[in-house]
N, C-alpha and C positions, 0 to 999 in steps of 0.2 A: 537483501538476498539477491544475487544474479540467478541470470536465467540459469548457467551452466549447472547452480545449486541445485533446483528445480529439477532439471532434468534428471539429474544424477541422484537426487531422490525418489525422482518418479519411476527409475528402473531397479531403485532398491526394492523398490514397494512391488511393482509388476512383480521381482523376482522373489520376493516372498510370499507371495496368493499366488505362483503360477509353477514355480519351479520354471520358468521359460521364460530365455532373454532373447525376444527381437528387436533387438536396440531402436527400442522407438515406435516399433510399428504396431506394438500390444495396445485394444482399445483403454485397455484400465490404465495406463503409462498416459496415454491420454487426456484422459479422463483425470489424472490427478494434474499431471499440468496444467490444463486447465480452471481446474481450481484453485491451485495456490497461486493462479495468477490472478484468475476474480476476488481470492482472500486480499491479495495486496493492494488490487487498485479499487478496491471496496471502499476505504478509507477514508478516499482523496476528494477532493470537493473543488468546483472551478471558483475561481475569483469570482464570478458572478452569484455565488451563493452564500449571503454572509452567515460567520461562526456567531455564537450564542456568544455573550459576554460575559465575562469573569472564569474565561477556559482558556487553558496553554493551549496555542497550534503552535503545526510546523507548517513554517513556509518553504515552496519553492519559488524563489524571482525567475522574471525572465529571461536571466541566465544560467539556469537551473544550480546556485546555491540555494542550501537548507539553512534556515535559523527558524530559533522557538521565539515566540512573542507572546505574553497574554493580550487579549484582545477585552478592556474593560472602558474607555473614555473617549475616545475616536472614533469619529463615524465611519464606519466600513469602508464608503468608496474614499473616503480620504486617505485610509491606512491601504488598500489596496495599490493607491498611485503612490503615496510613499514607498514601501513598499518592492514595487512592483509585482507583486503576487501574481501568480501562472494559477497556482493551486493551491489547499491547504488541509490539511486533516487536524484532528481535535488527537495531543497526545496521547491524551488517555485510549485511544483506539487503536494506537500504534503497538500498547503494550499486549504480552500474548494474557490469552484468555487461558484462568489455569481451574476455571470449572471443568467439572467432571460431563 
């Protein structure tokens, strides 16, 4: 999701609880940006925190390319310098949440 997404959701939303568009400057347009930015960098975990084993992550490298890896045989700091891991989330937390 880009930010432009974001935003441009956050003023859908502003303008259906408010009937009123001030392009941005509504606390609630705020207040949702804000959040579906905490929703997405929720996720993400530093390389210095290792993922549980026998779970698909997504990796970012230090060049910020993504690939999935299971992480089951490898000691962590070794797949991290392989690797070179920046970050990483577990995919199943990537996917949406479709509870009620």
């Amino acid at each position: 999701m880009k930010r432009e997404d974001i935003e441009k959701a956050a003023k859908e939303y502003t303008n259906k609880i408010t009937g009123l568009d001030f392009a941005g400057e509504v606390e609630v347009e705020r207040a949702f940006r804000t959040g579906a930015n905490w929703r997405i960098n929720s996720v993400w975990h530093d390389a210095s925190k290792e993922a549980k084993r026998d779970q698909y992550i997504l990796i970012e490298d230090i060049r910020g390319k993504f690939t999935v890896h299971k992480f089951y045989l490898e000691k962590w700091k070794n797949m991290v310098k392989i690797y070179e891991i920046r970050r990483w989330a577990y995919v199943k937390d990537l996917k949406p949440n479709m509870e009620k």
